[in-house]
N, C-alpha and C positions, 0 to 999 in steps of 0.2 A: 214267761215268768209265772212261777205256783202262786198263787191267789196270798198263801200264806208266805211269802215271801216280801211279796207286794205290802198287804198288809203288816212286816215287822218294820219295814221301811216308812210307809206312814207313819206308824206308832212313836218311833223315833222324832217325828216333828209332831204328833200330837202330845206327846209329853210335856215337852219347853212351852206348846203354845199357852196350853192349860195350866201348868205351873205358870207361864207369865200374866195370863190373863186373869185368873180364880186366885193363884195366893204367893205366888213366885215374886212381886214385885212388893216394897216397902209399903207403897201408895194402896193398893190392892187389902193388905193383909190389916192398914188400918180401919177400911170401910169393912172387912171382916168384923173386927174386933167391936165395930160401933152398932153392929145387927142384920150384916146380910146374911140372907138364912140358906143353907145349902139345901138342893134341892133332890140331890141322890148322888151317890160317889159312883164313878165308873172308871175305865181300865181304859187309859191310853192308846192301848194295842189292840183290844175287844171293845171297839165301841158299845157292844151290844148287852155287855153287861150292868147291870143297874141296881146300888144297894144302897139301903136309909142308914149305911153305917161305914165307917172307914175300914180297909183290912189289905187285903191282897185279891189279886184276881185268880178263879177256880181254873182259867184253863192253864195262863202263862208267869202267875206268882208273883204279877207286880204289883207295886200300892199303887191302889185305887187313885184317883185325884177328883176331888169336888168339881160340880157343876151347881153353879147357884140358881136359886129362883128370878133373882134380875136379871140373869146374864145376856137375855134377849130382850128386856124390858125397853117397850118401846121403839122395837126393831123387826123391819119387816122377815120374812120366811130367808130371803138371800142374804141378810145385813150384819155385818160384824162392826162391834165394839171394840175398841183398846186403850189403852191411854199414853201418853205421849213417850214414855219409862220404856212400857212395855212394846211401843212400835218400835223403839231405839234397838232395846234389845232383840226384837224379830227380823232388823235389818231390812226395814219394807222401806222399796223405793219406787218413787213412780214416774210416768214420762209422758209426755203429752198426746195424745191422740193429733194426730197432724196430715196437713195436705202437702205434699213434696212429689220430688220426680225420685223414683228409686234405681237401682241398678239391678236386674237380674245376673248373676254370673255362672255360666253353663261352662262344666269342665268334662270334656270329652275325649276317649284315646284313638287311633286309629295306624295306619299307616300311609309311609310313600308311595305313591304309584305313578308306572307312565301316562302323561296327557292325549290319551288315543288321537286326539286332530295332529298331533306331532308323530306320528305312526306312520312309518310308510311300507310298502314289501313291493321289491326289485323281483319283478317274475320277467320269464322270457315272450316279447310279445310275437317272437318266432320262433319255427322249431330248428333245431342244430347241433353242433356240438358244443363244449363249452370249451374252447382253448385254451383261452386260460382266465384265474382269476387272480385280480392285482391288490384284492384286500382278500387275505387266505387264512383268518381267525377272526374271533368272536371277540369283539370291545376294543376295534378300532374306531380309531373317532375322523370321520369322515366330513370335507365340508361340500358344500354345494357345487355341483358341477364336476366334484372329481372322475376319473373313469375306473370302474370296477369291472367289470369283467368283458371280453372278447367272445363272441362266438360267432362260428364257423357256420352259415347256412344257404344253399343253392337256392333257397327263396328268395334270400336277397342279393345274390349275385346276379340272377334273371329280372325282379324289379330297379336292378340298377340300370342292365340294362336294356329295358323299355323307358328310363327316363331320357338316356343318353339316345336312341334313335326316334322319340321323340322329340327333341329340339332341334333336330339334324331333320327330322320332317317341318315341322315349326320352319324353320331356318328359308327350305327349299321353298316354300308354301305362301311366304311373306310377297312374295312378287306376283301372287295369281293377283287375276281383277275381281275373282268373285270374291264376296266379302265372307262367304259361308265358308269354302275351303279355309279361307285364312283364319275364321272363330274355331274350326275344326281340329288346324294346329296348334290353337295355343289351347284347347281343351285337354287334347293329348298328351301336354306338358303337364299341364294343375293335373290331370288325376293320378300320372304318375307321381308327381310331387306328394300329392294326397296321400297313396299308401305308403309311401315311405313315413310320413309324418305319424301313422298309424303305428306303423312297427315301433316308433321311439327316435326314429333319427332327426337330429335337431335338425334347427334352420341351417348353420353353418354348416353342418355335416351334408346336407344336399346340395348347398351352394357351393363347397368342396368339391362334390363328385362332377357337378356339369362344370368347373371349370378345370376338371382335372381328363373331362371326357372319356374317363374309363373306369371300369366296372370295378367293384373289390368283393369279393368273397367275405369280409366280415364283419360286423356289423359289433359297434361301441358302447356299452351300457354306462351311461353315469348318474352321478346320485342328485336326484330329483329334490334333497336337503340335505342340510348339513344333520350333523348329529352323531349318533355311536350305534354299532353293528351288533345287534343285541343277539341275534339270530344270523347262522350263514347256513343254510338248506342244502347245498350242492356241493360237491367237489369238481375240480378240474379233470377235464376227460368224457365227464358222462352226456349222454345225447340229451336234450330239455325239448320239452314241448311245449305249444304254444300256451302259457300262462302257468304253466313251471316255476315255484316262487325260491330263489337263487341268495335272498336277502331280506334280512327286516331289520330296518334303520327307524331309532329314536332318537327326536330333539328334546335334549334334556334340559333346554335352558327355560322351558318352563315344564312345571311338574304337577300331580294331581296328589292332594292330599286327602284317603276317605277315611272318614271320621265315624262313629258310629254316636247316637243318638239317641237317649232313651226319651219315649213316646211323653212324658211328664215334663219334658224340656222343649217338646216342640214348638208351645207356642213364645217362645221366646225366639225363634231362629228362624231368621229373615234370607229370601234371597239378593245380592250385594252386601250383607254383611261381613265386617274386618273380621277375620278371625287371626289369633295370635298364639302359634304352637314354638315346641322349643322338643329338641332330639337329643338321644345320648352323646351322639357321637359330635353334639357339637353344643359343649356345655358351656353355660353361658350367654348365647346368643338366642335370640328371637326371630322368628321368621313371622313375615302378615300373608295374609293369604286371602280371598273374596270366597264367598259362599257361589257358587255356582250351580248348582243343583242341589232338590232335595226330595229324595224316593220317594214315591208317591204309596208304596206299597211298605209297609211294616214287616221285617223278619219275624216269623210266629215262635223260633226257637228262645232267641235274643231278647226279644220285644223290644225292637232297637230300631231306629231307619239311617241307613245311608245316608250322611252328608258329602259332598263333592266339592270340594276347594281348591279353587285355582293359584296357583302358586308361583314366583317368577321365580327360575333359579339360573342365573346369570353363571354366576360363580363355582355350580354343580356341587353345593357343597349337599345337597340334599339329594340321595340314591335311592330309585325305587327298592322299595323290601323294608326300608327303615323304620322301625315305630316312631310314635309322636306322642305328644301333649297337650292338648289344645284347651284355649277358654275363647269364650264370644261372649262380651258384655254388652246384653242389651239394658238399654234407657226406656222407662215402664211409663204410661201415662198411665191414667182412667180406664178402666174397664180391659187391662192387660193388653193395649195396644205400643207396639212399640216403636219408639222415636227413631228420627235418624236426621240429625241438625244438618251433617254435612249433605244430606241429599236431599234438601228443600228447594222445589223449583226443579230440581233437574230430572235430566231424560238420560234415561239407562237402555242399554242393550240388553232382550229379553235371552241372549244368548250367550254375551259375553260380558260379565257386571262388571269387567273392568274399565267398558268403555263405556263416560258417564260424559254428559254434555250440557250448556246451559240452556240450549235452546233444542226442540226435533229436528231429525235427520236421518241418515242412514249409518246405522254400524260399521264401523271401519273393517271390522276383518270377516262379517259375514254379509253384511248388506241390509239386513232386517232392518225396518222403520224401530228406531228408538220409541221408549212408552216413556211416561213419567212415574217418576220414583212413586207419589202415593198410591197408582194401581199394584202398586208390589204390598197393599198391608201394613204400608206406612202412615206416620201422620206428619205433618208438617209441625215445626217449634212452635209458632204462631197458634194452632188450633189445640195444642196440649197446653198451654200454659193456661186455657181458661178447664182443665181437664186434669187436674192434679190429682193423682189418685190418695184416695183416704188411707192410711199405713198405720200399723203399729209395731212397737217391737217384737220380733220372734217370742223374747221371752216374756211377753206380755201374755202370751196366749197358753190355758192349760188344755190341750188337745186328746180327747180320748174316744179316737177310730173319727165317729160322723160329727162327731161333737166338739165345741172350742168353747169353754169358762173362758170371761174375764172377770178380775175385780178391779171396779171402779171406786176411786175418793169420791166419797159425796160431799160437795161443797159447803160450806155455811154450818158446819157442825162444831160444837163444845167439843169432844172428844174424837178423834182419828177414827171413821164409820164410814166402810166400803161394804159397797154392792158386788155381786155376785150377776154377772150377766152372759146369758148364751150369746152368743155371737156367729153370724155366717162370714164364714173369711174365704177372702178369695187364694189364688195363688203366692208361695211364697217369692219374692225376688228377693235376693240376696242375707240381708239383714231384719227385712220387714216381711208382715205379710199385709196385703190388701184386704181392706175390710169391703166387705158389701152389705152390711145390716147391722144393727148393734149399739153401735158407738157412734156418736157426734164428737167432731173435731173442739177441739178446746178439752175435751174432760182428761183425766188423769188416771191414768191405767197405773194400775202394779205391775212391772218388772222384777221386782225380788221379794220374795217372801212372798207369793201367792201360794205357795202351795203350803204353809203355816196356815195362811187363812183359810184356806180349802181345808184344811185339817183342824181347825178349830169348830168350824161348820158343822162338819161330819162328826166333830163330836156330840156338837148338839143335837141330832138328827134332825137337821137343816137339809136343805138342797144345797150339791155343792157337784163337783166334779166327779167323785165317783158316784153320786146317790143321787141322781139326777131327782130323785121323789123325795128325799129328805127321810128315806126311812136308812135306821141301824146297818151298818154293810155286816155282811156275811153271817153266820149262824152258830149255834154253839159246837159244831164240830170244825168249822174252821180249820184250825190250826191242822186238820189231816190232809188239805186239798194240797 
């Protein structure tokens, strides 16, 4: 925005301020009449013009409006005057400086994707033909154990039968007296059994062939999970070789949702955190999902990181490719650290946050030793409630780049007289933001109508939000910037 634009917008509330404060108000125009002496007329809009007589302003043609000699009488470099008329009409309201637990809410887009641990790809662990296959297109939905394809290979026709004249040695062998012949036939047994197990053929599929005592030329592929045929590699006919991949099967009943991140949001976002997204295609409804990973490495295009949320989709109402919606509300103590009531005490999977326990252990679906929730960056309800972060309202604070004005009520005063104070403020969460220097809890900050008073300031050539020095803003060309 042009400097000069900025300042028409100002001028706009330094007009009413100065009309309310100097002669705008009934109360005001009688302590005129009784001997307050004006101290130079200036321009609303051009602070920086300054005359010992009333007229118009030389750059923007407006009347001038008095600044009196009292006007700061008795008031430090930051301090503003009013009176109770003129606070009415300036709409100043204020709200307490307070210790509370606030809410960050981080709203982020992303999409569906497959859960790669539910990933599987059917390759040939022999080489052969492919005689046939019994799921012959893409987004069949397949369950556990079904049989998918057949092939034809003289590798497994020959390990068949070395198993079968292995037991028939076994068999013979059972009656010797040395004990080593007889370990020697059942070894011949387990290692044929062994490569068959290599290839892929189940228990029952070996236990079949020795009680069927002959050999087959083909060998059974079935599906190692249930799920849907996302990928078919092959057609029926062609020769596969050994790790030839024939199939790639996804379990869709849980699903990965990645989320993208911007770097100003990270530290609100924990891993085991609930998140709660909602999709076009399915309006209306809410989906929860767990924070599961969080990229350790920053997209330099984006300036965004990868979030990874685990998702249960039972129901498959949720398709990879689908865009999302997402929020994650974090609970904020002191010093930006964030709460998590439901996970006090407990022991979480550093692998899988959906597996949360009241006591250590091991992870149910990888094994890992369970940690406690507070080495995740957590703090316990217990240690935050003596830890209240110090907050004020967003529109408490006038912010310009490195810099935050507040104005405070100064308490014990005849007339309505606020201060003017810098302030270091921490991050915002939701509605607030957290102070860290500045302000003591109990005092009474401006939410409406700070920036009148900021603009009454600047008329005085006070320190205020734009004039951090309290000198005149801008110069008598102005109006060209």
């Amino acid at each position: 925005m042009h400097k000069s634009w900025l300042f028409f917008v100002v001028g706009l509330g330094l007009l009413s301020v100065v009309l309310l404060t100097g002669c705008g108000s009934p109360e005001d125009k009688t302590e005129d009449d009784t001997g307050r002496n004006i101290a130079f007329w200036t321009c609303s809009m051009h602070p920086q013009i300054k005359q010992p007589d009333p007229g118009q302003c030389p750059i923007c043609k407006m009347d001038l409006v008095p600044v009196y000699e009292d006007a700061g009488e008795d008031l430090g470099p930051r301090e503003f005057r009013t009176t109770e008329s003129a606070k009415a009409l300036m709409d100043i309201q204020v709200s307490p400086v307070e210790r509370k637990f606030v809410t960050a809410e981080i709203r982020m887009v992303g999409k569906v994707d497959y859960d790669e641990s539910q990933v599987r790809q059917i390759t040939a662990r022999v080489a052969g033909w492919l005689d046939r296959l019994y799921v012959d297109y893409t987004g069949i939905t397949v369950n556990k154990g079904d049989h998918l394809a057949d092939i034809y290979s003289p590798e497994v026709l020959a390990a068949q039968e070395e198993l079968i004249q292995a037991l028939i040695a076994q068999e013979k062998l059972k009656g010797s007296d040395i004990e080593t012949i007889r370990e020697t036939g059942a070894f011949l047994v387990e290692a044929a059994r062994g490569k068959l197990r290599l290839w892929g053929f189940l228990p029952e599929q070996i236990k079949e062939i020795e009680q069927r005592g002959k050999p087959s030329d083909h060998i059974t592929i079935y599906a190692p999970i249930g799920g849907i045929v996302i990928h078919k590699d092959a057609v029926e006919g062609i020769y596969v070789k050994t790790g030839t991949r024939i199939y790639t099967i996804a379990n869709l009943s849980q699903v990965w949702v990645k989320l993208d991140a911007y770097e100003s949001d990270l530290m609100w976002l924990r891993y085991g955190q609930k998140v709660q997204f909602s999709s076009i295609a399915n309006p209306g409804q809410t989906f929860v999902g767990t924070i599961a990973f969080i990229d350790p490495v920053l997209d330099p295009k984006t300036r965004t990181v990868k979030i990874r949320v685990n998702v249960p989709n039972e129901r498959g109402k949720l398709k990879p490719g689908m865009f999302v919606k997402a929020v994650v509300r974090s609970q904020v103590a002191a010093g930006g650290k964030v709460m998590a009531p439901d996970l006090k005490g407990k022991w979480i999977s550093p692998m899988h946050p959906e597996i949360v326990k009241d006591a250590p252990g091991k992870c149910d679906v990888c094994g890992m030793d369970l940690v406690r929730a507070e080495t995740l960056d957590y703090i316990s309800v217990d240690v935050a409630k003596a830890e209240m972060p110090l907050v004020i309202p967003v529109t408490a604070a006038l912010r310009t780049g490195k810099r935050a004005v507040c104005y405070v009520q100064l308490p014990g005063t005849e007339k309505p007289t606020y201060e003017g104070r810098e302030v270091v403020l921490g991050p915002r969460a939701g509605d607030y933001y957290i102070v860290h220097n500045g302000l003591a809890e109990g005092e009474l900050v401006v939410t409406q109508g700070n920036f009148k008073i900021d603009s009454a300031l600047q008329i005085q050539a006070k320190p205020s939000m734009m004039n951090p020095e309290g000198t005149p803003a801008g110069g008598p060309d102005q109006h060209h910037h």
